[in-house]
C-alpha positions in Angstrom: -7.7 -20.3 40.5 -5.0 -22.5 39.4 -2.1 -22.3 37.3 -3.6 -23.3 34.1 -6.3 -20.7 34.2 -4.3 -18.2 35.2 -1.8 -18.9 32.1 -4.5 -18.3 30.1 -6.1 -15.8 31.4 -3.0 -13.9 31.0 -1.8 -15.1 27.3 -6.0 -13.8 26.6 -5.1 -10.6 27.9 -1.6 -10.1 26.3 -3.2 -10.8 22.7 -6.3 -8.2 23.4 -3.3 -5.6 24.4 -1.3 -6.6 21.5 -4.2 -6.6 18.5 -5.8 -3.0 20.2 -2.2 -1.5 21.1 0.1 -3.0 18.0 -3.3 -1.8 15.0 -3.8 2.1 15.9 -0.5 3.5 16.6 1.4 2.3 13.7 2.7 4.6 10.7 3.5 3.9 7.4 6.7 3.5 6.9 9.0 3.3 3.7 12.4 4.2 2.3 11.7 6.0 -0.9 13.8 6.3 -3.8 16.4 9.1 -3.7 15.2 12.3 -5.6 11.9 12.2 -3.8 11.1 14.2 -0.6 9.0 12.6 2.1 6.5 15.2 2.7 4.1 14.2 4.7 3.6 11.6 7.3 0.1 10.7 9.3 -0.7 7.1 10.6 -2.0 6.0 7.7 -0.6 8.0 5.0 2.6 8.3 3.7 3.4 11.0 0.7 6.6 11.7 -1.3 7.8 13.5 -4.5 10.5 15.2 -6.6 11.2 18.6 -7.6 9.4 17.7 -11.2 6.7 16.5 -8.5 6.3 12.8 -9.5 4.3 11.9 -6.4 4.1 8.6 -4.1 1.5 8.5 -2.0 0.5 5.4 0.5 -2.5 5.2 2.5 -4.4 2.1 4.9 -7.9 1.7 4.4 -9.7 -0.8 6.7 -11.3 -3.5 5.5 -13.7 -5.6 8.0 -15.0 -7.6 5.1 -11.6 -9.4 5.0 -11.7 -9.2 1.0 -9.3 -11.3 -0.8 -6.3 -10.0 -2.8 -8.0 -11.1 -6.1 -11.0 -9.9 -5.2 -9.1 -6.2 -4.5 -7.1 -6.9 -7.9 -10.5 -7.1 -9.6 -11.8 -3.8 -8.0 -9.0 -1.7 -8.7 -8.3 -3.1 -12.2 -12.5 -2.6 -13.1 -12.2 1.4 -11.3 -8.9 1.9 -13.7 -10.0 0.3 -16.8 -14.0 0.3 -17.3 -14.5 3.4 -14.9 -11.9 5.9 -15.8 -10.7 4.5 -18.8 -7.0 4.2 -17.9 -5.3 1.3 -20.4 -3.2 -2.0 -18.3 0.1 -1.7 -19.2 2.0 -4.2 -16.5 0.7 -6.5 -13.8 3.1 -8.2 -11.7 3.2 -10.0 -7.9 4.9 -7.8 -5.1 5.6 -8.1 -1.9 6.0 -5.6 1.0 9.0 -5.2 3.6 6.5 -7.4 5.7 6.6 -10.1 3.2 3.1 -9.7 2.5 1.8 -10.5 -1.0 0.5 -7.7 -3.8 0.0 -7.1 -6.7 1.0 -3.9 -8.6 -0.2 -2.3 -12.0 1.2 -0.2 -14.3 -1.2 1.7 -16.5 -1.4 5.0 -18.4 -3.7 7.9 -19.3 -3.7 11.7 -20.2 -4.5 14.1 -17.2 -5.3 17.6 -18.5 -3.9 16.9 -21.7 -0.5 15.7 -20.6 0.2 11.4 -20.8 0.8 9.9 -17.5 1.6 6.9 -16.0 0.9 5.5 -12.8 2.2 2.0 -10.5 -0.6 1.2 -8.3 0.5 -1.6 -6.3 -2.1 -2.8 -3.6 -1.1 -5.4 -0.2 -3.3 -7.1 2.1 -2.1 -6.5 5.6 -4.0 -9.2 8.0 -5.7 -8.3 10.9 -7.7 -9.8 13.6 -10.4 -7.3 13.6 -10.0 -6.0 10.1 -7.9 -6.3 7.7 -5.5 -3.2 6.1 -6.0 -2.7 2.5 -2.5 -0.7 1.5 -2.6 1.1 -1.6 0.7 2.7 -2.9 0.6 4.7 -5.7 3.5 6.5 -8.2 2.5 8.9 -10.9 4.3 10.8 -12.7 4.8 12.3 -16.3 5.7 9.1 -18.9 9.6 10.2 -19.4 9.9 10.7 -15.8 7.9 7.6 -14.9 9.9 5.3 -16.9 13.3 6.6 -15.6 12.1 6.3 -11.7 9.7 3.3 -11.8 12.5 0.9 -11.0 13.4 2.7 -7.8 9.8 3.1 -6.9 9.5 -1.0 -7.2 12.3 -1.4 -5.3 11.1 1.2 -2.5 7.8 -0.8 -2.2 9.7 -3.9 -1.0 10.7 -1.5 2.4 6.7 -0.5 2.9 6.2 -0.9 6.3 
C-alpha cells in the first residue's frame, strides 16, 4: 500500500469517526436569561423557566430530507397560523451561537382563556447524514413576555 492510499484511507476513517462520534453525543446547550431555571437537560432537549413559569424549551428533530430553512419557515408559519389559529406578530433572521441562520416568530394566542405570546425561532443545523431541525420556543403570559423577550433573543444567540 503506499503513502497516498494510506493518507486517505486514514482521512476516510477520521471523518466516519467524526460524523458517527461528533452527531449522537452532543447536548443542547445555551445560556438562558437570568430569572429562568434550567430544568432539565437530555441530548436533545433543553428546558427552562421562571418562578411565574414562562418556559423555554429547545429540542433537535432529525431531518433526513435535508429541508430548506424556507421550506421549515413555511411549515411552522402554516401549523401556527391556518392550523391553530395563532396571529404573526414579528418575523425576524437569527442566528445561533454556531452562526447558523434562523428565523424566529413572534405570535400570540389565548390558552385557556388567558393571552399568550410565544418566540418560536427555528435553525438548520447541517449534517452529513441528516440534518438537525432546532426549534426553540419562549412562551409566556403577554406582560411577562414582553418584559423577558429581549433576554430570550439574546440567549438564542448562545444555542449550542
Amino acid at each position: 500500500m503506499n503513502n497516498i492510499t494510506m493518507v486517505r484511507m486514514l482521512t476516510a476513517a477520521v471523518l466516519v469517526v467524526a460524523a458517527v462520534g461528533g452527531t449522537g453525543c452532543a447536548t443542547l446547550q445555551m445560556d438562558v436569561p437570568d430569572r429562568f431555571l434550567v430544568i432539565e437537560e437530555e441530548g436533545d432537549s433543553l428546558k427552562a423557566m421562571t418562578p411565574e413559569e414562562s418556559k423555554i424549551w429547545v429540542r433537535d428533530f432529525d431531518d433526513d430530507t435535508f429541508g430548506s430553512l424556507t421550506f421549515w419557515r413555511d411549515a411552522v408559519k402554516g401549523d401556527l397560523l391556518k392550523g391553530r389559529g395563532y396571529t404573526l406578530i414579528e418575523e425576524t433572521n437569527v442566528k445561533d451561537g454556531l452562526g447558523n441562520d434562523g428565523i424566529a416568530l413572534v405570535v400570540e394566542t389565548t390558552l385557556s382563556g388567558r393571552p399568550v405570546k410565544e418566540l418560536l425561532a427555528v435553525f438548520i443545523v447541517p449534517g452529513w447524514f441528516s440534518n438537525t431541525i432546532r426549534v426553540a420556543e419562549f412562551v409566556a403570559d403577554k406582560a411577562a413576555f414582553d418584559s423577558e423577550v429581549a433576554g430570550v433573543k439574546t440567549s438564542l444567540s448562545t444555542l449550542r
